[in-house]
C-alpha positions in Angstrom: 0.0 0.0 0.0 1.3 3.3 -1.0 0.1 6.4 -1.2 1.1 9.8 -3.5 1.2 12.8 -1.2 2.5 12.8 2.1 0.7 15.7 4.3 2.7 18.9 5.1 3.4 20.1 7.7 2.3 17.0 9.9 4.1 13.9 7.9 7.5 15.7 7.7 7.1 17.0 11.4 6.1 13.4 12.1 9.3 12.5 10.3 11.6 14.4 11.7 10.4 13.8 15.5 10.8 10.1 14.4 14.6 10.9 13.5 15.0 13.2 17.1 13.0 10.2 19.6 15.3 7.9 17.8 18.3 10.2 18.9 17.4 10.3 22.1 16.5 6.5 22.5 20.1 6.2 21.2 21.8 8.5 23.9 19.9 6.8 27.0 20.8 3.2 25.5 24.2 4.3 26.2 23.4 5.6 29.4 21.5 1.7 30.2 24.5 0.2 28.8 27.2 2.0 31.9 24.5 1.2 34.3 23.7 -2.2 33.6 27.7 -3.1 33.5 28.2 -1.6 37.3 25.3 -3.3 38.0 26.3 -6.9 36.7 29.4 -5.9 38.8 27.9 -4.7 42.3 26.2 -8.1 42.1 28.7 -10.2 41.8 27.6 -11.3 38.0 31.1 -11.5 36.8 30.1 -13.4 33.8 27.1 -11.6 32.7 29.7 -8.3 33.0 32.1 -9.5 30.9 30.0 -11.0 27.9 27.8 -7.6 27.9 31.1 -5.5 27.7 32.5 -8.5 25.0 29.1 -7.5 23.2 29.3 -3.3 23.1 33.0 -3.8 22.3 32.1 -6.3 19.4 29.3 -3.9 18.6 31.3 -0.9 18.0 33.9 -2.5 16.4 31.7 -4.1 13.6 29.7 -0.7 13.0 32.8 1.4 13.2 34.6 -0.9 10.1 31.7 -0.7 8.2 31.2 3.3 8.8 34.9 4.0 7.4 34.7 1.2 4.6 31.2 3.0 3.5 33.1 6.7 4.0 35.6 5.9 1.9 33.4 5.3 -1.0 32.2 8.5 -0.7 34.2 11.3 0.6 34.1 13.4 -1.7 30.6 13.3 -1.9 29.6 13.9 1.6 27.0 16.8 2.3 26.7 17.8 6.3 28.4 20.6 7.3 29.8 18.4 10.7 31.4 15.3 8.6 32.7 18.3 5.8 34.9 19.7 8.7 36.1 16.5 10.4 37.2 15.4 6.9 38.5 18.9 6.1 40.5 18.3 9.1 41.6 14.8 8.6 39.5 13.4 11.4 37.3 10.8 10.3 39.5 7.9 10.3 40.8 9.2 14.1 36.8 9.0 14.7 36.2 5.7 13.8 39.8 4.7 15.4 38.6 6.0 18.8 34.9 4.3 18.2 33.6 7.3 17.4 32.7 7.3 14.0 28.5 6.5 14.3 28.2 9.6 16.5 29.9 11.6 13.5 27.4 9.9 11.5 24.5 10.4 13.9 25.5 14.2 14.1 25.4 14.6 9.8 21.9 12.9 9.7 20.5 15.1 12.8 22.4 18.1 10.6 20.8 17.3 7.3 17.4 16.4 8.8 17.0 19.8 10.8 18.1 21.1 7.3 15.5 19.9 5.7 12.9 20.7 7.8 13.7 23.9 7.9 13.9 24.0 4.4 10.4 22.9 3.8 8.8 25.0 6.4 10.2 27.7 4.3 8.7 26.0 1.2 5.6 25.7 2.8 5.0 29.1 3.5 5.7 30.3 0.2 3.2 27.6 -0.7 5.9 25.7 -2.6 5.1 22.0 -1.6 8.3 19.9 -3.0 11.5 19.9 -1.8 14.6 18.5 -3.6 17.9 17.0 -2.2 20.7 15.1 -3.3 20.7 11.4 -3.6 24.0 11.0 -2.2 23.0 12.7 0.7 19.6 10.5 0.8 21.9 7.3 0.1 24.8 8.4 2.5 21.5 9.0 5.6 20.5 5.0 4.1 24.1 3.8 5.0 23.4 5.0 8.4 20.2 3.1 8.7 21.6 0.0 7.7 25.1 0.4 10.2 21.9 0.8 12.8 20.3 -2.4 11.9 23.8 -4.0 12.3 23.8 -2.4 15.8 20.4 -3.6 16.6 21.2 -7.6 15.8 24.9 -7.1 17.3 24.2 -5.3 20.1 20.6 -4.9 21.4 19.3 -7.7 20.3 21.9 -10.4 22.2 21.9 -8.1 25.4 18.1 -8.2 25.7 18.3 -11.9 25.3 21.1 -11.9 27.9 19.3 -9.6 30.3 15.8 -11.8 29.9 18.3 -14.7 30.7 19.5 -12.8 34.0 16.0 -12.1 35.4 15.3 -15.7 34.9 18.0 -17.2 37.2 17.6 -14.0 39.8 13.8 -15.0 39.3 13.3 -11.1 39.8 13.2 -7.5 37.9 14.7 -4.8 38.9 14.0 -1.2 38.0 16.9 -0.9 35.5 17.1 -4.0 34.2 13.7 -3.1 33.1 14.6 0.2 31.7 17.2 -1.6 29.7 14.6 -3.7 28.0 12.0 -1.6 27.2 15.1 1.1 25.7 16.3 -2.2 23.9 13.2 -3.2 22.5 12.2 0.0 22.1 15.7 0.4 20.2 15.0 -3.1 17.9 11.3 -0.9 16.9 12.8 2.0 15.9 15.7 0.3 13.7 13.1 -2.0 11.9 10.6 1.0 10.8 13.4 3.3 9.9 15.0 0.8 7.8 11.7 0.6 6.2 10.3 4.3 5.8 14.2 4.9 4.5 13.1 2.5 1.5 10.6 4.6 -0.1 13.2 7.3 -1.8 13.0 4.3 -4.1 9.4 3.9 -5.1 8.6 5.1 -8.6 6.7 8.0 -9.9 6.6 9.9 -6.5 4.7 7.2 -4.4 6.0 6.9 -1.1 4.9 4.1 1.9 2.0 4.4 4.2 2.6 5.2 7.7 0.3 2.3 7.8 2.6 0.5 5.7 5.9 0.8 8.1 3.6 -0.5 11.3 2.6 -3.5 10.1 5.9 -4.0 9.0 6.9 -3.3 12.5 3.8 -5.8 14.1 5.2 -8.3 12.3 8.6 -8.1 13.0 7.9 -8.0 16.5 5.8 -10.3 16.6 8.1 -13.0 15.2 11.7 -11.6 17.5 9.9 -11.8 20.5 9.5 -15.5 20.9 12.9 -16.0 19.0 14.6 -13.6 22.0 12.3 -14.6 24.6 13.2 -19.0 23.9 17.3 -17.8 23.7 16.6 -16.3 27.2 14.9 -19.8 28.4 17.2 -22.0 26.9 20.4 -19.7 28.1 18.8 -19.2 31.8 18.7 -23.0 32.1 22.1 -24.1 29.6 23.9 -20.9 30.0 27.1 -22.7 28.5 25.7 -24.2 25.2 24.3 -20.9 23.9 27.5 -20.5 22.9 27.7 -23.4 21.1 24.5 -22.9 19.6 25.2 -19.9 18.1 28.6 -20.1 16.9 27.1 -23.4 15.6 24.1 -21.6 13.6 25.7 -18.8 12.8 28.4 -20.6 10.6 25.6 -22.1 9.1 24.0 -18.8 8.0 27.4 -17.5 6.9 27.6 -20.2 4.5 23.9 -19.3 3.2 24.8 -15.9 3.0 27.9 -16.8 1.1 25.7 -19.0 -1.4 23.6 -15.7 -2.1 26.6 -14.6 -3.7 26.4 -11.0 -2.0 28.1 -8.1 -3.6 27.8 -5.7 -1.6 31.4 -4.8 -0.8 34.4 -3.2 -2.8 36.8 -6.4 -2.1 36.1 -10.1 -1.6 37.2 -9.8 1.6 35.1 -7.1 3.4 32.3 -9.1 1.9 33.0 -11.8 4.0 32.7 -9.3 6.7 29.3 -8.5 5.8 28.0 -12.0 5.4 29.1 -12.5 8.7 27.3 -9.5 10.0 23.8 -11.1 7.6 24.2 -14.4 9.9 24.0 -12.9 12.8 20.4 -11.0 12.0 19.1 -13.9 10.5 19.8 -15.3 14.0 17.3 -13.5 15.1 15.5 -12.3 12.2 15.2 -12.5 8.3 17.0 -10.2 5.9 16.8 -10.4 2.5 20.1 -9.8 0.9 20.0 -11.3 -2.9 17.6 -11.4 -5.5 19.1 -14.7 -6.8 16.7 -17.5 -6.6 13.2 -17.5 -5.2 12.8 -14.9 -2.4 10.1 -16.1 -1.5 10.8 -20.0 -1.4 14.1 -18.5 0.7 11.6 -16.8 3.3 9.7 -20.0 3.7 12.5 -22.6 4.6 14.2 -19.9 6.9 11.4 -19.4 9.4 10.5 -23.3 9.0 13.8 -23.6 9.7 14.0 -21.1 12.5 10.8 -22.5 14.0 12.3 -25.9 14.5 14.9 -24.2 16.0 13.0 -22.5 18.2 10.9 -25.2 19.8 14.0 -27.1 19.7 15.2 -24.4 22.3 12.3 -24.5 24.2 12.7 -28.3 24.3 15.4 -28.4 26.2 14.2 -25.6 28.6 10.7 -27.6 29.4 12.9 -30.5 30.4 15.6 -28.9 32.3 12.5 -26.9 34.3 10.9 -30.2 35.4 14.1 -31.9 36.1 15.5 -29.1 38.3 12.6 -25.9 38.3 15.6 -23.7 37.3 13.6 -20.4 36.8 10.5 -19.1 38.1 7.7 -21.5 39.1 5.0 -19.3 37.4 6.6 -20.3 34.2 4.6 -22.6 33.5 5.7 -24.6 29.7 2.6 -25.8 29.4 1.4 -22.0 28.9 4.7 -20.3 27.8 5.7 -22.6 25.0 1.8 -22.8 23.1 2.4 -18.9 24.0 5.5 -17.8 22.1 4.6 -20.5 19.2 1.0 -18.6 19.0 2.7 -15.3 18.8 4.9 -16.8 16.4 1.7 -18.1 14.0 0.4 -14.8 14.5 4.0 -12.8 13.1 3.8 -15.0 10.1 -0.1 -14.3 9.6 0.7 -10.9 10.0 3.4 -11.2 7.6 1.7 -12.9 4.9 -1.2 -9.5 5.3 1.8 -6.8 4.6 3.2 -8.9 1.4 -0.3 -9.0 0.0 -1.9 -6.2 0.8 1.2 -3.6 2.3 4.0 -4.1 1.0 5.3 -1.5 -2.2 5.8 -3.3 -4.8 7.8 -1.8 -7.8 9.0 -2.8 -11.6 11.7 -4.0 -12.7 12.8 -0.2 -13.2 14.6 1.7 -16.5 18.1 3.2 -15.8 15.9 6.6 -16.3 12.9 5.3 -13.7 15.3 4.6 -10.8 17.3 8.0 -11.4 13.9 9.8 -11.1 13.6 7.8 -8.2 16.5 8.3 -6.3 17.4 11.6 -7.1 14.3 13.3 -6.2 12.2 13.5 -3.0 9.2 12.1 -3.1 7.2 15.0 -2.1 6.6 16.1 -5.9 3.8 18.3 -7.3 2.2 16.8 -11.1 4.2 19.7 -12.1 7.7 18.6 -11.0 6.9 14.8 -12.0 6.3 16.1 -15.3 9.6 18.6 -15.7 11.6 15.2 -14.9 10.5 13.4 -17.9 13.5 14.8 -19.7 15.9 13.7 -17.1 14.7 10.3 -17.1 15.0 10.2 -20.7 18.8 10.9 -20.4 22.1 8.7 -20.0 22.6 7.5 -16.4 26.1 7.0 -15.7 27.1 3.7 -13.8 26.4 3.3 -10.3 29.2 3.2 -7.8 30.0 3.5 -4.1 27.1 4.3 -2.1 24.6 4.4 -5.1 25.3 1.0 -6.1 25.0 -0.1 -2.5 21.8 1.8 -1.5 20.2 0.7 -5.0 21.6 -2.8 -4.4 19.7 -3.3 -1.2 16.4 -1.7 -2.7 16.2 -3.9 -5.1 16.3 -6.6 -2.9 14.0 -4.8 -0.6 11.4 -4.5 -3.4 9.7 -7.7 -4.6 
């Protein structure tokens, strides 16, 4: 479901309060992370302490080699005022060096949002009711996106799982430790809808996804992590020292599936690897479609038949470990908490199957002159401004490189 017009001023306010709660969610996450450290350490949880610092160091790591691999394609092309400087002043590789470089990041797209706001407020009240940017810019705020969906499967995802897992064995919840999940799930949300509301710079003919659109997209997504998240916490609270072995186990798995995909999303075969790697471990938690080879569809079908079995394999093993020892709270009742998560599950993928039919945009196989009308333009246009493109669509495009090819890349395999 798309629509044409997006309403002004209220969807771009909308918009851009979605960009500042997002900044803000970011900042107290970091906050959740200090305090949830010292307070794995002032109870004595040595272990918990040192796999949540193994998993914000990993984090940052990941995010900050992608963020300088994903510069370097585009220096030269970079628009905010805040990344100009720091690369006028050779500090953007210092940035990322001192795990620094998403807050640069974070800072251009606040920049160039607030700029654009502006910009069509201005518009608006000289009752002009488009406003044009450049699609570097657009791709370049994309990039970010996607380094914070690599953030929400490295980082919050596995610490919610291994703070669910904590409250199990303490068989209680404390003030924080509930802050931290609601700013981690809340984090998981916000990642997922962006990701999707940052796809429709790539609809044709100035049509643009439903508000609509991007929560049922969300619903569905939800629905299906929770009971993935919620049976690693069960499993882990009960076999804390085979999750491990689960994971590393699967995830080599997925590696090798993403490697069949024959991604090309990289500059070098090497760094490619890297980013198969960082595909297995969402589809640990969550699908991701990264290729157009094959049937997507068949591909969705055997991963979350696969995942299922997965999943009530997991919950297998905690049912018998709970009657065998009662290892975690006695209202946890199986018999209602595994017919539970698998309902939610059935739900997800009913939910699912409602957004591909009925939600989700779908788009041609576009011309070289259709996608360049796309991804140039906002999508904010008047009949007037659609029209005055016709020329431009008509003309040469040059090959896509760098960031372009990227962002188009993952559109196209966003788009079926």
């Amino acid at each position: 479901m798309v629509e044409t017009r997006e309403s002004f001023p209220f969807g771009c306010l909308l918009k851009y309060l979605f960009t500042l709660v997002g900044l803000l969610l970011f900042l107290l996450d970091i906050v959740l992370d200090i305090w949830t450290v010292v307070s794995f350490y002032q109870d004595g949880a040595y272990v918990y302490m040192a796999v949540m610092i193994f998993l914000l160091l990993g984090s940052s790591v990941l995010l900050q080699v992608f963020s300088w691999l994903w510069y370097s394609d585009s220096l030269e092309k970079i628009e905010s005022k805040v990344e100009k400087f720091a690369d006028r002043h050779l500090l953007i590789k210092p940035f990322h060096f001192l795990q620094l470089g998403i807050y640069l990041r974070y800072a251009g797209v606040i920049e160039t949002s607030t700029t654009d706001f502006l910009h069509r407020i201005n518009n608006f009240r000289k009752g002009v009711c488009h406003s044009i940017r450049d699609d570097v810019a657009v791709k370049l705020k994309h990039d970010f996106l996607m380094l914070r969906l690599f953030e929400t499967f490295s980082e919050n995802t596995p610490q919610l799982t291994l703070i669910l897992s904590r409250i199990l064995q303490r068989e209680e919840l404390e003030l924080i430790t509930g802050l931290k999940i609601l700013t981690s799930a809340a984090g998981i949300a916000f990642s997922v809808a962006l990701y999707h509301r940052s796809m429709h710079v790539y609809g044709s003919q100035g049509r643009k996804m439903s508000w609509i659109s991007t929560g049922v997209y969300f619903l569905w997504n939800l629905l299906l992590i929770i009971p993935r998240v919620t049976a690693l916490a069960l499993f882990c609270s009960v076999l804390p020292c085979y999750i491990i072995a689960h994971f590393l186990s699967l995830w080599m798995l997925l590696v090798f599936v993403a490697w069949s995909q024959k991604t090309g999303h990289m500059k070098s075969p090497g760094w490619e690897w890297l980013f198969r790697a960082a595909v297995g471990l969402i589809w640990y938690f969550s699908w991701f479609n990264v290729s157009k080879k094959g049937s997507i569809k068949v591909k969705m079908v055997l991963y979350y038949i696969f995942m299922a079995l997965d999943t009530m394999m997991l919950l297998g093993f905690w049912c018998r470990k709970v009657f065998e020892y009662a290892g975690c709270w006695s209202s946890l009742n199986p018999c209602i908490v595994i017919p539970t998560l698998l309902g939610l599950y059935v739900i997800g993928i009913l939910v699912q199957m409602i957004y591909y039919r009925w939600f989700h945009p779908k788009i041609a196989e576009p011309g070289e002159g259709q996608f360049r009308q796309a991804a140039t333009y906002d999508t904010d246009l008047t009949d007037s401004t659609v029209s005055s493109l016709e020329d431009i669509a008509a003309a040469p495009v040059q090959p896509l490189t760098g960031v372009l090819k990227r962002s188009r890349t993952m559109a196209d395999n966003f788009y079926f």
